[in-house]
DRENSEGU-699550 format. One record per residue (C-alpha): residue number from 1; residue in three letters; chain; y, x, z. Coordinates in nm, 3 decimals, padded with zeros to 5 digits. Last residue first. Layout:
! residues N
+-----+---------+--------+---------+---------+---------+
! num ! residuo ! cadena !       v !       u !       w !
+-----+---------+--------+---------+---------+---------+
! NUM !     ALA !      A !       Y !       X !       Z !
...
+-----+---------+--------+---------+---------+---------+
END
This chain:
! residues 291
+-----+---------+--------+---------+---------+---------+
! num ! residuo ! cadena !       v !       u !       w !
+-----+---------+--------+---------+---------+---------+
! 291 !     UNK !      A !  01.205 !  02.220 !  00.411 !
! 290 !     UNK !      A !  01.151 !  01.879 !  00.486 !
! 289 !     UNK !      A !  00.970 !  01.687 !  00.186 !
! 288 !     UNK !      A !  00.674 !  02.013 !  00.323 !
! 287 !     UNK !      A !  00.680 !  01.897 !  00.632 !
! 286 !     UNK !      A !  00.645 !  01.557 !  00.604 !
! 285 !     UNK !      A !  00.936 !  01.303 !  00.653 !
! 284 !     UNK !      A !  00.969 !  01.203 !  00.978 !
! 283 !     UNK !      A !  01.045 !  00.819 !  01.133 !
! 282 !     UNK !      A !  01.338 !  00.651 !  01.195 !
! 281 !     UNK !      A !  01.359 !  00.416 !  00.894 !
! 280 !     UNK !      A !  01.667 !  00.680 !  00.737 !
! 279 !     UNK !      A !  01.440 !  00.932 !  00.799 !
! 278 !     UNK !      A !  01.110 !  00.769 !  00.602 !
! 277 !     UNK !      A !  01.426 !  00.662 !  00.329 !
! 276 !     UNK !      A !  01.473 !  01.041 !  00.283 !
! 275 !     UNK !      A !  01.122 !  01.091 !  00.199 !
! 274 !     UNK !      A !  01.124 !  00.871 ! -00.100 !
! 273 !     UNK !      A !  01.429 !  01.064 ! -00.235 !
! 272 !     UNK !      A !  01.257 !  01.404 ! -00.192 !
! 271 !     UNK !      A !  00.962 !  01.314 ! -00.331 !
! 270 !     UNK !      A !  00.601 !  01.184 ! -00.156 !
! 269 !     UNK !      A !  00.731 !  00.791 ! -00.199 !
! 268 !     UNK !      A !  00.826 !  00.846 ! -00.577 !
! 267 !     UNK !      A !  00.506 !  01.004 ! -00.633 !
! 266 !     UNK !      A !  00.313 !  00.735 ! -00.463 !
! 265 !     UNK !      A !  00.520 !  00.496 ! -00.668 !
! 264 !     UNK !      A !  00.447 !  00.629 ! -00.978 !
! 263 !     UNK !      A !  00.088 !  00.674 ! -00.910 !
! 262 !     UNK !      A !  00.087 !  00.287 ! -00.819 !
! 261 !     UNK !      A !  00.262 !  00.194 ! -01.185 !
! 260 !     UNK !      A !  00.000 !  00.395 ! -01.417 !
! 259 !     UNK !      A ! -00.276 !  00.595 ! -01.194 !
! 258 !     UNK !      A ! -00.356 !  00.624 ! -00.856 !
! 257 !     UNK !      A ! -00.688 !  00.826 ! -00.737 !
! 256 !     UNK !      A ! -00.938 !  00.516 ! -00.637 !
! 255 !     UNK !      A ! -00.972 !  00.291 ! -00.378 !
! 254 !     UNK !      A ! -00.627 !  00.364 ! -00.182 !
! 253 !     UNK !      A ! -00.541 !  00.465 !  00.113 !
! 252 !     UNK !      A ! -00.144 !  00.531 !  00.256 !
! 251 !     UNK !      A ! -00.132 !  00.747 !  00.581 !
! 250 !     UNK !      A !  00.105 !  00.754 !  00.868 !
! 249 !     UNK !      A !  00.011 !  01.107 !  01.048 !
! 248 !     UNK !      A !  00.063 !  01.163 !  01.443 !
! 247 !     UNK !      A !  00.224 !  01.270 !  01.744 !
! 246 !     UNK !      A !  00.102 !  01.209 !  02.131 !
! 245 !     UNK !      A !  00.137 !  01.623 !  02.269 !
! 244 !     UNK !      A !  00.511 !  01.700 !  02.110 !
! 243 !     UNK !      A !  00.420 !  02.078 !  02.020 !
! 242 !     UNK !      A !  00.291 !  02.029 !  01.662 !
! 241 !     UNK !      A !  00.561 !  02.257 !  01.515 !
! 240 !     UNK !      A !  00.647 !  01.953 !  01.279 !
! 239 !     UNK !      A !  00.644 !  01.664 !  01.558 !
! 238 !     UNK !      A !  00.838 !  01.888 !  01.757 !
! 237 !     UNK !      A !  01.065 !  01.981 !  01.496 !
! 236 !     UNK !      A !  01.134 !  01.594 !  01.395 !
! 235 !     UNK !      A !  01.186 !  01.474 !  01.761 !
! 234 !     UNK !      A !  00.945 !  01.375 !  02.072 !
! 233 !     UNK !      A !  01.108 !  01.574 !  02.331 !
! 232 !     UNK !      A !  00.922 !  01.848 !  02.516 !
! 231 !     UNK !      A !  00.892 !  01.802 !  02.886 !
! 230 !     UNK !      A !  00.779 !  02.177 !  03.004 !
! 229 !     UNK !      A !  00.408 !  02.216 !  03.087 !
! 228 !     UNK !      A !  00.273 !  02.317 !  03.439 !
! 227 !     UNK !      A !  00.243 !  01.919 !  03.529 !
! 226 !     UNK !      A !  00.009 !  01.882 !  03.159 !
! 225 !     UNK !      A !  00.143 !  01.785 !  02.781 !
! 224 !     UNK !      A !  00.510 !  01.721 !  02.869 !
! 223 !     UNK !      A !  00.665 !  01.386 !  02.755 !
! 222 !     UNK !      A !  01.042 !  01.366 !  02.703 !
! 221 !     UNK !      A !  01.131 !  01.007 !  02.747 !
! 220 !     UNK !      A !  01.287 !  00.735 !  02.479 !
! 219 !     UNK !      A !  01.545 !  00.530 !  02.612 !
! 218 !     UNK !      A !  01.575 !  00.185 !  02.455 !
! 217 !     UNK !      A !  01.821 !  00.029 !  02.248 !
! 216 !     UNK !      A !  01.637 !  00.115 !  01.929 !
! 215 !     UNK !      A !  01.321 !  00.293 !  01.932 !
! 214 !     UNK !      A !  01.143 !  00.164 !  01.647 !
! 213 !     UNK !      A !  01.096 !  00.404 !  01.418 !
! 212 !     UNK !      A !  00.967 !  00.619 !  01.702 !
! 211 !     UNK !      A !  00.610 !  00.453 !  01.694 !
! 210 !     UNK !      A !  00.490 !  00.289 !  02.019 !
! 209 !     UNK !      A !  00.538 !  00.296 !  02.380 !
! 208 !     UNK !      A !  00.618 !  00.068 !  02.675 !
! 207 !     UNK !      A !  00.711 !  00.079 !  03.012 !
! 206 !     UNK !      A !  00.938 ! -00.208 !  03.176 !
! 205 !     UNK !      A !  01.139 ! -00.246 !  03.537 !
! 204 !     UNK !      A !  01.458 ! -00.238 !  03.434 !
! 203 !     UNK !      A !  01.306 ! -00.562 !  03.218 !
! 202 !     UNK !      A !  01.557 ! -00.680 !  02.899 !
! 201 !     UNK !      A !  01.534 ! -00.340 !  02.673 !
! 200 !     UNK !      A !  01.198 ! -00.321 !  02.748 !
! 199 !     UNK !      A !  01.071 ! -00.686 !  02.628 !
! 198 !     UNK !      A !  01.243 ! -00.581 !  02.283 !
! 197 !     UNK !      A !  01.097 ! -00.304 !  02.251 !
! 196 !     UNK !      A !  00.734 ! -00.416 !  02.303 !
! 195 !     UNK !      A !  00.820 ! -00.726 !  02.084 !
! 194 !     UNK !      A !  00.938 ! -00.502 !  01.803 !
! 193 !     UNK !      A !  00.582 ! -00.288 !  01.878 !
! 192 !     UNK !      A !  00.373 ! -00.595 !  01.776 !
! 191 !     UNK !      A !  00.139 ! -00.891 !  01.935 !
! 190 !     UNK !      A !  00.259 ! -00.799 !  02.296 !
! 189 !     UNK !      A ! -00.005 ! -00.757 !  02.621 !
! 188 !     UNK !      A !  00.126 ! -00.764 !  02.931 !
! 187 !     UNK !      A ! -00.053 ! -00.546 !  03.137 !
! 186 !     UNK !      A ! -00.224 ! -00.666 !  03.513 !
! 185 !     UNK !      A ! -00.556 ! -00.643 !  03.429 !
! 184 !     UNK !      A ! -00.570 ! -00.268 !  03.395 !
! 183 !     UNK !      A ! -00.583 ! -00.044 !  03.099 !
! 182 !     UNK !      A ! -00.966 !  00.127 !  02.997 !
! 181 !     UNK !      A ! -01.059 !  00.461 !  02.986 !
! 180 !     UNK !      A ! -01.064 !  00.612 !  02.659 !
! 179 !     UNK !      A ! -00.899 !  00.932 !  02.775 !
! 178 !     UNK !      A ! -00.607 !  00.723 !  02.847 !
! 177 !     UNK !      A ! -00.335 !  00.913 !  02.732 !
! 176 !     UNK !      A ! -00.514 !  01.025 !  02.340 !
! 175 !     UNK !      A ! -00.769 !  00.750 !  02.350 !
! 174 !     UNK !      A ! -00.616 !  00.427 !  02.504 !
! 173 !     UNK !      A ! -00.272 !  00.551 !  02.345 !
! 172 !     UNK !      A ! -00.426 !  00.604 !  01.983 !
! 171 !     UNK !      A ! -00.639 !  00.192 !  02.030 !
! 170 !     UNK !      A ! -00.346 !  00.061 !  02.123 !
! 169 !     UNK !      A ! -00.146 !  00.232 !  01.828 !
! 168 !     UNK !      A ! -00.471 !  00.098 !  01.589 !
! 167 !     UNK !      A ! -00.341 ! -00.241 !  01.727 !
! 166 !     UNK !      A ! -00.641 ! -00.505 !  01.829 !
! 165 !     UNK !      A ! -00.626 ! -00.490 !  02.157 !
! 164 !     UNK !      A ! -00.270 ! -00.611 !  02.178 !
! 163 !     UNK !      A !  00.048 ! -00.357 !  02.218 !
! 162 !     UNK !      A !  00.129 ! -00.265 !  02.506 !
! 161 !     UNK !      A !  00.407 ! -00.338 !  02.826 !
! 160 !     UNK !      A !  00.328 ! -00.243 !  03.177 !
! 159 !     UNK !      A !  00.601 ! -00.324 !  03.433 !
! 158 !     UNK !      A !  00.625 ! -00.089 !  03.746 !
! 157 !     UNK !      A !  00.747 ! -00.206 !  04.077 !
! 156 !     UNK !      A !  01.068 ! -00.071 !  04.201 !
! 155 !     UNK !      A !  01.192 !  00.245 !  04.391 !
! 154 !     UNK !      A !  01.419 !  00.446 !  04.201 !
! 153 !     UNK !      A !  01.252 !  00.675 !  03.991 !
! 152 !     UNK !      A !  01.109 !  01.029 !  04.022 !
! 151 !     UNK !      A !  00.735 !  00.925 !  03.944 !
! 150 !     UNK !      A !  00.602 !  00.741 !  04.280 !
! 149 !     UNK !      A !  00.965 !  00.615 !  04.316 !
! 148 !     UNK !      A !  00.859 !  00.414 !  04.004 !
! 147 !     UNK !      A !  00.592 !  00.187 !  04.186 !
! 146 !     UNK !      A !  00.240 !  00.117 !  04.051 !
! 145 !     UNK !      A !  00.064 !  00.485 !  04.016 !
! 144 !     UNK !      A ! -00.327 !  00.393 !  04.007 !
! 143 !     UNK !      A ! -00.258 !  00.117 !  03.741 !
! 142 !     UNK !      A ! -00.419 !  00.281 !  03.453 !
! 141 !     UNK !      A ! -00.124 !  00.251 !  03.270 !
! 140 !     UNK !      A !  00.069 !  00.447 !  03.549 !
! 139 !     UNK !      A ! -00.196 !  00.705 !  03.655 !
! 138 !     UNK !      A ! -00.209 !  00.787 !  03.254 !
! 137 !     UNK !      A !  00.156 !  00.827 !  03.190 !
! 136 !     UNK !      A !  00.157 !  01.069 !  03.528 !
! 135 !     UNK !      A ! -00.112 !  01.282 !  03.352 !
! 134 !     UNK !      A !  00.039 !  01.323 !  03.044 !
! 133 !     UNK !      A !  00.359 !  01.422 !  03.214 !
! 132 !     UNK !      A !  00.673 !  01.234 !  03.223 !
! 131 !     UNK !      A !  01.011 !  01.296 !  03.178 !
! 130 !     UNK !      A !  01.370 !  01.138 !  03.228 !
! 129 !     UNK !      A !  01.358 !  00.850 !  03.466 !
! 128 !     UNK !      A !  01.700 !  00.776 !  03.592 !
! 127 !     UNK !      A !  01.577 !  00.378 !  03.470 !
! 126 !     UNK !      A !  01.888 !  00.214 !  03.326 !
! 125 !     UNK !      A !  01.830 !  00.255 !  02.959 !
! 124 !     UNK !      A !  01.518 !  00.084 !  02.974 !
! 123 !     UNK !      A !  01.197 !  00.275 !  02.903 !
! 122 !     UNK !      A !  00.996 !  00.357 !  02.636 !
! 121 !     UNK !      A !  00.743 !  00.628 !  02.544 !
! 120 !     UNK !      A !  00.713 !  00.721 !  02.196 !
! 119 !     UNK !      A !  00.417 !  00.769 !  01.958 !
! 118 !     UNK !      A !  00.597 !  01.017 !  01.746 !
! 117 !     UNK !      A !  00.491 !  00.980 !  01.369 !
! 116 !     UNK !      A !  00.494 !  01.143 !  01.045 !
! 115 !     UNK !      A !  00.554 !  01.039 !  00.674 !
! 114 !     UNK !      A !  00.298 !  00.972 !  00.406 !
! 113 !     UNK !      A ! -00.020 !  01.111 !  00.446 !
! 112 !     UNK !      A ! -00.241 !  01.021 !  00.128 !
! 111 !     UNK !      A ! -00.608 !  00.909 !  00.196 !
! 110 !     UNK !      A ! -00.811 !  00.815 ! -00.132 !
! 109 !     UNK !      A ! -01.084 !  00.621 ! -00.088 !
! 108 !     UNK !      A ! -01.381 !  00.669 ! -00.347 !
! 107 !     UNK !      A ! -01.435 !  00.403 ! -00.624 !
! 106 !     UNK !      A ! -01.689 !  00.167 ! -00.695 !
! 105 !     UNK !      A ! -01.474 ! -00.118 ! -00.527 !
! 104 !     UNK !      A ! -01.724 ! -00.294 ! -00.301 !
! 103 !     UNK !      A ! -01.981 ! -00.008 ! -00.204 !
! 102 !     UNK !      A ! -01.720 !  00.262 ! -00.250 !
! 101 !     UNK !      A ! -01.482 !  00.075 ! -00.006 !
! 100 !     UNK !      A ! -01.774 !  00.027 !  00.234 !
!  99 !     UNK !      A ! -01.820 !  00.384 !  00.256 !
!  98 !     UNK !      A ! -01.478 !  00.519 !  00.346 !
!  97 !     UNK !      A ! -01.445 !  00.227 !  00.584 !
!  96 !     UNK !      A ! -01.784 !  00.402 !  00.724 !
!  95 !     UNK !      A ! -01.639 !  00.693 !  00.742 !
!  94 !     UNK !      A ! -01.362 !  00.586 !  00.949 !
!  93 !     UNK !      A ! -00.992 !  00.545 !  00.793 !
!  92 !     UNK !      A ! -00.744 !  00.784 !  00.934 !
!  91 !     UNK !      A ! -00.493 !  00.616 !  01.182 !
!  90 !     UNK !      A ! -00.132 !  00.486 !  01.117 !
!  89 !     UNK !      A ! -00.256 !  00.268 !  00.823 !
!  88 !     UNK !      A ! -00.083 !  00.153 !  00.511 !
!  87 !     UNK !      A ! -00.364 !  00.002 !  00.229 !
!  86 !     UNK !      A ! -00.237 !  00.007 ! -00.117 !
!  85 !     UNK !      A ! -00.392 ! -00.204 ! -00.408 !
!  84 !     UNK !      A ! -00.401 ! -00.488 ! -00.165 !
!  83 !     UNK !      A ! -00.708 ! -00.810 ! -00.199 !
!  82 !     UNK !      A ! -00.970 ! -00.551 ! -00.364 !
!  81 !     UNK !      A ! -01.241 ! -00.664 ! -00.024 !
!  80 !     UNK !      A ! -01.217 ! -00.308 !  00.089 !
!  79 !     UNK !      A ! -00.844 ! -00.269 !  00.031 !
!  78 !     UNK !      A ! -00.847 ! -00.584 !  00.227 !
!  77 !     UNK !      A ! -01.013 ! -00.444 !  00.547 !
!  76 !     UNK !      A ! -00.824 ! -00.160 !  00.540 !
!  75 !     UNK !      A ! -00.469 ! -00.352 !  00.539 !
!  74 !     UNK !      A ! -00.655 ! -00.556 !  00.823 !
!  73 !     UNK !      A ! -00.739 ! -00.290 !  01.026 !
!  72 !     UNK !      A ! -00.389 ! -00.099 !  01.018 !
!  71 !     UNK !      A ! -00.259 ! -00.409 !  01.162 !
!  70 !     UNK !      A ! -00.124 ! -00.740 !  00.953 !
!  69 !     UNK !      A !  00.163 ! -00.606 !  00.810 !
!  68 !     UNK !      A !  00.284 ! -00.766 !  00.453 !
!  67 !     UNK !      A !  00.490 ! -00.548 !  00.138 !
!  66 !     UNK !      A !  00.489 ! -00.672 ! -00.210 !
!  65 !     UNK !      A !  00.677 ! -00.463 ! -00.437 !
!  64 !     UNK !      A !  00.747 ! -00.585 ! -00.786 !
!  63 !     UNK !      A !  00.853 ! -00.334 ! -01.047 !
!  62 !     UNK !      A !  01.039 ! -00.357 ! -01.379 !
!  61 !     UNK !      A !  01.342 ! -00.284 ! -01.162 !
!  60 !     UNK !      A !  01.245 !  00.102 ! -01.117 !
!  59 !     UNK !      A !  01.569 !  00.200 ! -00.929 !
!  58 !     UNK !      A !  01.654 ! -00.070 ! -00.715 !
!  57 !     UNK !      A !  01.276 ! -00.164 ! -00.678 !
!  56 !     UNK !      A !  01.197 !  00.172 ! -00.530 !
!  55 !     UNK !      A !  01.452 !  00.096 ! -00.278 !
!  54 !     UNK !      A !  01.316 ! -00.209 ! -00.148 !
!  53 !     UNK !      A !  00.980 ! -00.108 ! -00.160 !
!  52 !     UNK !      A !  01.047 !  00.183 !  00.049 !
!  51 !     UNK !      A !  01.197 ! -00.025 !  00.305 !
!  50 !     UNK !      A !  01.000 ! -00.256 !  00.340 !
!  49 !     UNK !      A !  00.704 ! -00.001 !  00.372 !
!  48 !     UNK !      A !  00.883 !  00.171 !  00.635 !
!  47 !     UNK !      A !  00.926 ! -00.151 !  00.802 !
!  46 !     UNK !      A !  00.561 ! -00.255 !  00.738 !
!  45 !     UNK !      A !  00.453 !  00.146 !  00.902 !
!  44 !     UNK !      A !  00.387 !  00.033 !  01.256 !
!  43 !     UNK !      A !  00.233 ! -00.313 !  01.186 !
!  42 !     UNK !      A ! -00.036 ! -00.101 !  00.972 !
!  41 !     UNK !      A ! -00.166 ! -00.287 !  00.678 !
!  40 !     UNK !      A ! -00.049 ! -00.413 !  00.308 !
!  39 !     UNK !      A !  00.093 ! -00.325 ! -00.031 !
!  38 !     UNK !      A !  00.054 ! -00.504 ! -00.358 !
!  37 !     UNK !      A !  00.219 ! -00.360 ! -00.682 !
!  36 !     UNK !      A !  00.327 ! -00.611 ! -00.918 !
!  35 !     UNK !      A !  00.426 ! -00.432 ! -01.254 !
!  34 !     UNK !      A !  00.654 ! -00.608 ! -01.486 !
!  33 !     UNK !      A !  00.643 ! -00.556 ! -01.894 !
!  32 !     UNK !      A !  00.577 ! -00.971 ! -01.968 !
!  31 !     UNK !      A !  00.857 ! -01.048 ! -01.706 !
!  30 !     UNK !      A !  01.071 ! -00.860 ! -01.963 !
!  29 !     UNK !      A !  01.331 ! -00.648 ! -01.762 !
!  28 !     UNK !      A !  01.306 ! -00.360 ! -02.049 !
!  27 !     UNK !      A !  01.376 ! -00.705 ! -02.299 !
!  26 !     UNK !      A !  01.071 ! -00.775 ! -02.490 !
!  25 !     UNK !      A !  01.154 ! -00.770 ! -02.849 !
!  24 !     UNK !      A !  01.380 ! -01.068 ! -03.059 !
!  23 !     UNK !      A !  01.211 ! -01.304 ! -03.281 !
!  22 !     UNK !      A !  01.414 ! -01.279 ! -03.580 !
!  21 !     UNK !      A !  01.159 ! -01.206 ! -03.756 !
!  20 !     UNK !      A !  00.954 ! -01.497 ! -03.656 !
!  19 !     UNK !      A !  01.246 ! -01.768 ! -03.715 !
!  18 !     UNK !      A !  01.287 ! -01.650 ! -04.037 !
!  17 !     UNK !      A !  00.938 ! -01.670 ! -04.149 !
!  16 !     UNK !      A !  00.912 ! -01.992 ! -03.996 !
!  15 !     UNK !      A !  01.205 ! -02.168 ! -04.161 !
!  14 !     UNK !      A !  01.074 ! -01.972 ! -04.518 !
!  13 !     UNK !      A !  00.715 ! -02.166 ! -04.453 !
!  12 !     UNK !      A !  00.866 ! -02.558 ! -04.433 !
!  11 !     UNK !      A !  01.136 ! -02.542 ! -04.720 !
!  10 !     UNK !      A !  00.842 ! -02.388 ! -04.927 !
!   9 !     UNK !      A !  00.574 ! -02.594 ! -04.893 !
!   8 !     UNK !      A !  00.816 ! -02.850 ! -05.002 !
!   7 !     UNK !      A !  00.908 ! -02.724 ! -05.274 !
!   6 !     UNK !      A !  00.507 ! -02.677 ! -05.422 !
!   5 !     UNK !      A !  00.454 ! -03.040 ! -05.339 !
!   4 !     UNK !      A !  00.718 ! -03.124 ! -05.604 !
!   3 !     UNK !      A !  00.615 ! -02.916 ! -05.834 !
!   2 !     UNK !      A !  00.289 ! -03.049 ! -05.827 !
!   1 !     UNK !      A !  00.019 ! -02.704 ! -05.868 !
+-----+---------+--------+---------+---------+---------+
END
């Protein structure tokens, strides 16, 4: 071989060889080790979900959390289509959702409860209004009882504020207050349950409901389950012992048991620590996180 071109190849191999062992390893924060973790649904769980991403990040900072609302529908309806790896809803999924999401992601749903829900009544902090009855709540958003003196209050003309068609809590209230009749003309409907609060706290008038977590700067009634039942308030033991009558489970869904990054969150979310952050939202931590 030339002696000359045998130098060469030398001066331009021993460069690389260096430069490849030197090559240092993926750092732990390595965007080549990061897991993205999609999350998406129920309008009444995205703070929660927020919340839980942001704190799951701060301790697991290979992770990235990405949490959207939409309704409980639409977090279904893209866990069917494989557009979220996590659905949140604040209903159960229908067996036919069950179905389609082993037709189009050859796996079964999985249905995790996550935290627990009051569906609150609001009012503004003005109205003497304390309590109402099942029965009263339905009279008034089925526009048979129109004027507060009608319920205790001081006379005035009652203000009906929900949540669009569309929302699964829409859809609870219409079936668990309204026995599935159907609200009157005159509501005002609201795209989300921030908007709901948010049109209470400004009208003396205003009646609204939705989850607990976000019943800021409003009062929130007692509710009693019948006119011979006592008011019962809609807090944490309630919830737990079952005896507030319009409470409920927030559920994650998946296609699929979890495994690898989404198992770790799901475990993170269902321990003590994860739990703590469904208080600290405003919502209850299940029963068992609790004890």
């Amino acid at each position: 071989m030339n002696r000359r071109f045998l130098t060469t190849l030398v001066s331009l191999v021993i460069p690389c060889l260096v430069v490849a062992c030197a090559r240092p390893e993926p750092s732990a924060n390595s965007t080549e080790d990061r897991q993205t973790i999609t999350v998406k649904g129920s309008d009444t769980m995205v703070l929660l979900g927020q919340r839980w991403a942001e704190m799951y990040m701060k301790s697991h900072p290979n992770a990235t959390v990405q949490v959207t609302g939409g309704g409980s529908g639409t977090g279904i309806a893209a866990l069917i289509n494989g557009t979220t790896q996590i659905c949140e809803s604040s209903r159960p999924m229908t067996d036919q959702e069950k179905t389609s999401v082993k037709q189009q992601r050859s796996a079964e749903a999985v249905e995790i409860p996550v935290a627990l829900d009051a569906l609150a009544v609001y009012l503004n902090n003005s109205n003497p209004v304390q309590t109402l009855n099942l029965e009263q709540l339905k009279q008034i958003y089925l526009g048979e009882v129109t004027d507060w003196k009608q319920v205790g209050g001081k006379p005035g003309k009652i203000v009906l504020y929900c949540r669009e068609n569309s929302s699964v809590t829409y859809a609870y209230f219409k079936e668990h207050v309204l026995t599935n009749k159907d609200f009157p003309a005159q509501y005002q409907a609201l795209p989300g349950t921030a908007a709901v609060i948010n049109a209470v706290t400004k009208d003396p008038l205003g009646v609204g409901y939705g989850g607990i977590g976000y019943a800021k700067d409003v009062k929130v009634i007692s509710v009693a389950k019948d006119a011979n039942s006592a008011p019962v308030a809609p807090s944490e033991d309630n919830v737990h012992n079952n005896t507030y009558p319009i409470s409920r489970f927030l559920y994650w869904y998946l296609a699929g048991p979890p495994t690898g990054a989404i198992k770790d969150f799901a475990d993170w979310v269902l321990s003590p620590e994860g739990q703590k952050v469904v208080t600290e939202v405003g919502y209850y931590p299940l029963q068992a996180a609790a004890q």
